[in-house]
N, C-alpha and C positions, 0 to 999 in steps of 0.2 A: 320755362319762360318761352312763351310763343307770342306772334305780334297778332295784335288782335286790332283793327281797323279803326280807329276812332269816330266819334260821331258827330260832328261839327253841331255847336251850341253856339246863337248869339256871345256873346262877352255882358258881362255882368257890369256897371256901372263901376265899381271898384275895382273891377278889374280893367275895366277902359283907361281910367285915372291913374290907374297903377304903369301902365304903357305908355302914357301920357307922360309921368315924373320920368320914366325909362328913357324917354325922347326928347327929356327936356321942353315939353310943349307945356305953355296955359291955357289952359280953356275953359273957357265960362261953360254955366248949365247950359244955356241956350245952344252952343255950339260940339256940348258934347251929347247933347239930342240928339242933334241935326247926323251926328257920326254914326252913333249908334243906329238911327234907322236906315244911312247908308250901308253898313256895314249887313244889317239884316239882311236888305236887298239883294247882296250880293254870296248870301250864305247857299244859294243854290247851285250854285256853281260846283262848292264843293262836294255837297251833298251827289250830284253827277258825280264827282270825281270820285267817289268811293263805290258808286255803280262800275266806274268803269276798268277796266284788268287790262292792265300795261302784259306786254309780250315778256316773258322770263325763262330762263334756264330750264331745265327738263326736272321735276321734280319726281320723275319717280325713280326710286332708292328703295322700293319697298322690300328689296331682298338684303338689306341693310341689317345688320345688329347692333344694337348700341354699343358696344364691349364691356367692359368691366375694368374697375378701379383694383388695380394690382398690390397684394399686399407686401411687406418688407423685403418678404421670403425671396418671393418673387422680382422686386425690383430693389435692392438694396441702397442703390442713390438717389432715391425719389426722384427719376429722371421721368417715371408717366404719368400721368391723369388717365390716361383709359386706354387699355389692351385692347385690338380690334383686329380683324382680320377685312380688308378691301380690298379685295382682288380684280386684277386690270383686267386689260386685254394677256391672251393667248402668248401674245410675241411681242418683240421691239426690243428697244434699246436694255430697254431697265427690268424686262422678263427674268425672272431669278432674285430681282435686289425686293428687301424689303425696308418700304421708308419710313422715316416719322414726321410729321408734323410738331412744329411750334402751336402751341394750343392758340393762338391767337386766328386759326386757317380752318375756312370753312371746309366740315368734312359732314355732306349733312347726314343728318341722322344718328350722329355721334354730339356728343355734347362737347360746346366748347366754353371753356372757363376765363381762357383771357390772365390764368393765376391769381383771378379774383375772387372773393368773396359774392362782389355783386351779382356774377354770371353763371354760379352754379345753377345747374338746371337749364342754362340754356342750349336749343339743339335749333341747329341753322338747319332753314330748308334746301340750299342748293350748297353747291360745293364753288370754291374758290376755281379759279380761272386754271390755274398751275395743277389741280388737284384733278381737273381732267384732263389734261397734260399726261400727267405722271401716270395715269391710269389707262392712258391710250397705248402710253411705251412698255405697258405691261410690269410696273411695278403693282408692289400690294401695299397696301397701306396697313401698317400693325400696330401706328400708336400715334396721340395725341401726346407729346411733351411738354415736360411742366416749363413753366416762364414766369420769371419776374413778374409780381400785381400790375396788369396794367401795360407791359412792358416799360417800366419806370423805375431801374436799376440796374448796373453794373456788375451788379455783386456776387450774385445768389442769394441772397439774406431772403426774400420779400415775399417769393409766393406765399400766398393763403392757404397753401397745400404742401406749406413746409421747404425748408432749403434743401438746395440740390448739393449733392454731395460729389466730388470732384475724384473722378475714376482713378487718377494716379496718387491721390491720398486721401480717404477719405475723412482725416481731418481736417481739411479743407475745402472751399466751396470752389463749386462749378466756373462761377461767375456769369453773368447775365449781358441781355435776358434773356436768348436761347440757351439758357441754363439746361434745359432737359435735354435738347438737341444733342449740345457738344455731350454730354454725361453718357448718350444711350450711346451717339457715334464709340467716343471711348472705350467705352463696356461692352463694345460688342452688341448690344441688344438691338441694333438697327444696324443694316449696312451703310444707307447714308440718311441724311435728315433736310428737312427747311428748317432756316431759321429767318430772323426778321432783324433788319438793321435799322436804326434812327440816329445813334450816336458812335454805335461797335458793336452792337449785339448777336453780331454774327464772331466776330474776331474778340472779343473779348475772350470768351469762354472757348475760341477756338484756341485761342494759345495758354489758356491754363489751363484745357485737356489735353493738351498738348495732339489734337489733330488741325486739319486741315480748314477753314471758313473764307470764303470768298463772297465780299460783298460788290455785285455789280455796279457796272453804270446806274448811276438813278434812269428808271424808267424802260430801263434793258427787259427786267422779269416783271411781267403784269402782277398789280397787286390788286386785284378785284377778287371782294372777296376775304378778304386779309383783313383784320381790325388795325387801322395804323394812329399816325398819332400827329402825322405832317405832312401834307403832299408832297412837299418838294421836298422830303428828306425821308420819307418813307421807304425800303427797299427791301425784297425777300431776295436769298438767294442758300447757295448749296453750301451742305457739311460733309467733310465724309474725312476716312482715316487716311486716306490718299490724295495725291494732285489729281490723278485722270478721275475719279469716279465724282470729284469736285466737278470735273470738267465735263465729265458725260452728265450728271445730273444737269448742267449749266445749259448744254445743248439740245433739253426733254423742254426744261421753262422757261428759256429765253427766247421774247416774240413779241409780236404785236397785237394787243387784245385792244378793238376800239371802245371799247367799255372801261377803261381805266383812265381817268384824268390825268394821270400822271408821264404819261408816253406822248411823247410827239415822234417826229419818224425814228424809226426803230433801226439800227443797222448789228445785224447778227454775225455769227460768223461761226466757223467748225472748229468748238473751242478742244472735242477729244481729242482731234488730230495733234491738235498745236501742241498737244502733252504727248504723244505719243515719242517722239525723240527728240528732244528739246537742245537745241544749242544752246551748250557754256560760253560761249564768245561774243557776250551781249555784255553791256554796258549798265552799268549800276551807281547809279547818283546818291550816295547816303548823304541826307538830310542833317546837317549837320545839329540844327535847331531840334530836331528828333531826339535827344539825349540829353541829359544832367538839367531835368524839371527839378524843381521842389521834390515832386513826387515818385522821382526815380528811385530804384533801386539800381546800385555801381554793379550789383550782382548782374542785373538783367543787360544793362548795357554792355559790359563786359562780354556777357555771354554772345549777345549782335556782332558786335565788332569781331571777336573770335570765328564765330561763321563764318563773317561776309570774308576774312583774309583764308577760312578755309575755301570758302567759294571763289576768291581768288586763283587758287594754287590752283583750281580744279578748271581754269580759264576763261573765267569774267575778268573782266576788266570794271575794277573799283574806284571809284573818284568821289571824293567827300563835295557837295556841294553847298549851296547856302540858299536858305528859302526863310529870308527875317519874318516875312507876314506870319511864318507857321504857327511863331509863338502866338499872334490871334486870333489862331484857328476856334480855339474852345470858347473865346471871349464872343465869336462873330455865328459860333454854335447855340451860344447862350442864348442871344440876344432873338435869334431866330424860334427856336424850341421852345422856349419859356412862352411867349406868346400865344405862337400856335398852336401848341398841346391846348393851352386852356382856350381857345379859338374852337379847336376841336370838342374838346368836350361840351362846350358850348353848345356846337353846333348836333350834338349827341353821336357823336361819335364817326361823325363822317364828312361834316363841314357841309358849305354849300356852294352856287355859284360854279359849276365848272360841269363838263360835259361828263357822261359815262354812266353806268349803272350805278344806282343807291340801293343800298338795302335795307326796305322798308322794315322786315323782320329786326334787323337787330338795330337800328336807331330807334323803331318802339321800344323792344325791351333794353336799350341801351339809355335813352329818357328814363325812364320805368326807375330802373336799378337806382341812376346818380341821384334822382328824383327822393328816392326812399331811403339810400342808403349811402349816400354820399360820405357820410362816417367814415366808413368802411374804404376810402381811397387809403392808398401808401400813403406816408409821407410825404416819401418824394414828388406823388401824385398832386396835392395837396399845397403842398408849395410852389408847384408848376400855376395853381389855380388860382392862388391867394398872388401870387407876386406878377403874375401874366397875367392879371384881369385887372391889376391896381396901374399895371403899364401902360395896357390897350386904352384905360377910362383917363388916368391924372394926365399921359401924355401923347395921346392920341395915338398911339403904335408907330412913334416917330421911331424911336430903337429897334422897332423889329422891321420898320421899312429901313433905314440905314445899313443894318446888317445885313438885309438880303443884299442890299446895293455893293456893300464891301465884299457879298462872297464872291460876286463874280472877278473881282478884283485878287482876291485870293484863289480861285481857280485861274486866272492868267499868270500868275506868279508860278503855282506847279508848272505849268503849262512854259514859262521861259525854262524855267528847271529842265523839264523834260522834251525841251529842242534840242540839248546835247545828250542825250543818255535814252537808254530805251525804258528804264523803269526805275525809279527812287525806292528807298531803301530804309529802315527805321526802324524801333521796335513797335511792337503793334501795341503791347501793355508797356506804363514803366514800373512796373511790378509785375510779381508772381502772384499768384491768387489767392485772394484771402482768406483766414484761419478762421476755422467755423466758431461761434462765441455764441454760447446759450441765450445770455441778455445784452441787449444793445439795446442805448436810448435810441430816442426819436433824431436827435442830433446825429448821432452814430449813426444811424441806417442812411442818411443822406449823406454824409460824407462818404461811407465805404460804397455807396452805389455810384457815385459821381468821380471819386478821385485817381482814376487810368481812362477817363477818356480823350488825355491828350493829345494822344496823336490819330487816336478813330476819329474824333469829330469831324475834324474839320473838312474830311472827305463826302459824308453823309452832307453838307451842305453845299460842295464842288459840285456832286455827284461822282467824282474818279472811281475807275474799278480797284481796289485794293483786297489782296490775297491774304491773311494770314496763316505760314507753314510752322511747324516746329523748328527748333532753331538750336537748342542745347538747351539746360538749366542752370538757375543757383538756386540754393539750398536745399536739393533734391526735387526743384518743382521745374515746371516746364517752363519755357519761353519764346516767344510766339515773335519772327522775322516778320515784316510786312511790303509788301513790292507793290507797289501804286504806278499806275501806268495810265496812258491821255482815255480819253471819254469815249468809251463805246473799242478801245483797244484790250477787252478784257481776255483776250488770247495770250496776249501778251504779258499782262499781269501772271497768267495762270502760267504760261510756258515759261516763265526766270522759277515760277515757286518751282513747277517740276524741274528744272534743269538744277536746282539744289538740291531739292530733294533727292534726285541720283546721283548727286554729285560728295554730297557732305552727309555723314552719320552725326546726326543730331544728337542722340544719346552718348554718343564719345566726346562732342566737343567739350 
């Protein structure tokens, strides 16, 4: 799948009319003459514009290999789409580590899937913003990771290339949708990883592999390049089996890229240091609203609470707080993502209307695909489309403007929380990770993809940095603590995770 230029054709009569109904307009014959020869007029325009070569990335890669699709043997949890070797620079930070990619991250030359059906076959020509980042600090790049279709699940159920299988049992799933990320981190098979967050997709499957996932400030790590699904809640950031290499990775991709709509001023900071010896004498706000959902497991909270008074003893200073909005965190998560996603796809896969680089290459084959093969979305995908297109048209996008309106209201609410405490506290899943099951309806796949993003959401539409560490388990599975700290204090976030993490053995609690 390569973008191949289009060739600007008049519009057909029926298809003027068809635009016409789309716009709500009536027009007589007479006047949709008059359009139509306007329109022809102005078809030279484009035609120039397909003359003419906008300035772009470096595309030559030609020492590139495409890798190869690695069999059972070889990757037992289906955590890759394609084994590759990309090697950086000589030296730097990350000389030594070798990372993976979330298959959603251009790596060009390397085919990216996106865990879909629609995108096999497609091979991006330039590489993501991060990915020459990474390769300047002298990591190598050894893999594409598998991810939830579309990133459009919680779970692991959904890739098109099969569910990922969960390092500390593999009777059970990874959880999504850097499903392959947290599995390869776990497995040893990558040192650290990108993943991509919309609702938890970093922290999800980082606490039911029981490593490390930290999703930044919104707009902290450039996402150019990245296939996302919301600007304003779009966000990549680091995996890895530890807090520092969380945090060294943190300090290779965090910056400011003026090609991403999503960053306004950037403020960065020396996130490895701030893990290097980390005070226990910080202040921890546990959320009280963070516990006893519907959807909790008593296991899981039990296991939080249990920490946080180990991490007490070990000298934090613990205070239970209250944040009422939190319970409409997911409600104000809804209302914003359902929209947008199908906004997004709408707009083929990249939206429109804002500054910064587009990428022509994969909104052609990104039209192309939903064009041909729309069939072929998730579910969950599907339902984002049917029920976000029937909202934007029957109610003019009054819910999804409201809710953006209530999130900021909802980040000032953290935001009182966290004037007396350095960092709040909560579990990051309210369950353990779910139990792999051969068949699942179509009902089933959207609820086990959707029902633990309680307490991730509503950060992805704050934008807060929020960490998730391991923390203890129940019933032999892991459980993921999570420390949410003010915007663009993602130091801070990272240095309470390490400061537990040295402080309290997870697997004893």
């Amino acid at each position: 799948m390569s973008g191949v230029p289009p060739t600007v054709r008049p519009p057909t009569e029926a298809e003027l009319r068809e635009q016409a109904r789309a716009h709500y307009l009536s027009l007589s014959d007479a006047a949709l003459d008059d359009f139509a020869e306007m329109i022809e007029e102005r078809i030279g325009a484009y035609e120039r514009l397909d003359e003419l070569t906008p300035s772009e990335p470096s595309l030559d890669y030609t020492d590139r290999t495409p890798g190869y699709r690695p069999d059972a043997a070889e990757d037992p949890l289906n955590a890759f789409v394609t084994k590759c070797e990309v090697e950086g620079a000589e030296s730097g930070p990350l000389a030594g580590y070798e990372v993976g990619l979330k298959d959603n991250v251009n790596l060009a030359g390397v085919e990216m899937t996106l865990g879909s059906k629609l995108f096999e076959g497609y091979v991006p020509s330039t590489d993501a913003t991060i990915v020459t980042w990474l390769l300047d600090a002298g990591a190598t790049i050894t893999g594409k990771l598998n991810m939830e279709d579309m990133a459009h699940s919680g779970s692991g159920d959904i890739s098109a290339l099969g569910p990922v299988a969960n390092p500390y049992d593999d009777d059970y799933l990874a959880g999504g949708s850097s499903s392959g990320s947290a599995a390869a981190v776990g497995h040893g098979a990558v040192d650290v990883a990108i993943g991509g967050d919309q609702a938890g997709s970093i922290r999800i499957p980082a606490a039911w592999c029981g490593i490390v996932g930290h999703k930044p400030t919104h707009g902290l790590v450039p996402y150019t390049g990245i296939a996302g699904l919301g600007r304003t809640f779009d966000h990549a950031g680091p995996m890895a089996s530890t807090v520092d290499d969380c945090a060294l990775l943190l300090d290779v991709i965090a910056g400011k890229d003026p090609l991403d709509p999503r960053q306004g001023v950037v403020e960065t900071d020396e996130y490895a240091a701030a893990t290097e010896d980390p005070a226990t004498d910080l202040t921890v706000g546990v959320v009280a609203e963070g516990f006893g959902h519907e959807e909790s497991d008593p296991g899981v909270d039990d296991a939080v609470h249990d920490a946080l008074a180990a991490f007490e003893d070990a000298g934090a200073e613990v205070t239970e707080v209250s944040v009422p909005m939190h319970l409409d965190g997911l409600t104000i998560w809804t209302g914003i993502g359902t929209e947008a996603t199908a906004a997004t796809v709408a707009g083929e896969g990249m939206g429109h209307f804002a500054d910064g680089r587009y990428d022509t290459q994969f909104m052609d084959a990104f039209g192309r695909a939903r064009r041909a093969h729309a069939d072929d979305f998730p579910p969950t995908m599907k339902l984002s489309l049917l029920f976000g297109g029937y909202l934007s048209e029957q109610y003019r996008s009054h819910y999804y403007a409201k809710a953006q309106n209530l999130s900021r209201d909802l980040a000032a609410a953290y935001d009182d929380a966290l004037a007396d405490v350095d960092v709040l506290a909560m579990p990051t899943t309210p369950q353990t990770a779910h139990e792999r099951v051969e068949e699942v309806s179509r009902t089933e796949l959207v609820d086990r993809g959707m029902n633990m993003l309680r307490n991730t959401s509503p950060f992805d539409v704050t934008g807060h940095p929020a960490t998730s560490v391991p923390c203890g388990t129940a019933d032999g599975l892991p459980v993921g603590l999570m420390f949410v700290a003010p915007e663009f204090e993602d130091a801070t976030a990272l240095a309470a995770a390490a400061a537990f993490e040295d402080a309290v053995d997870w697997e004893s609690v």
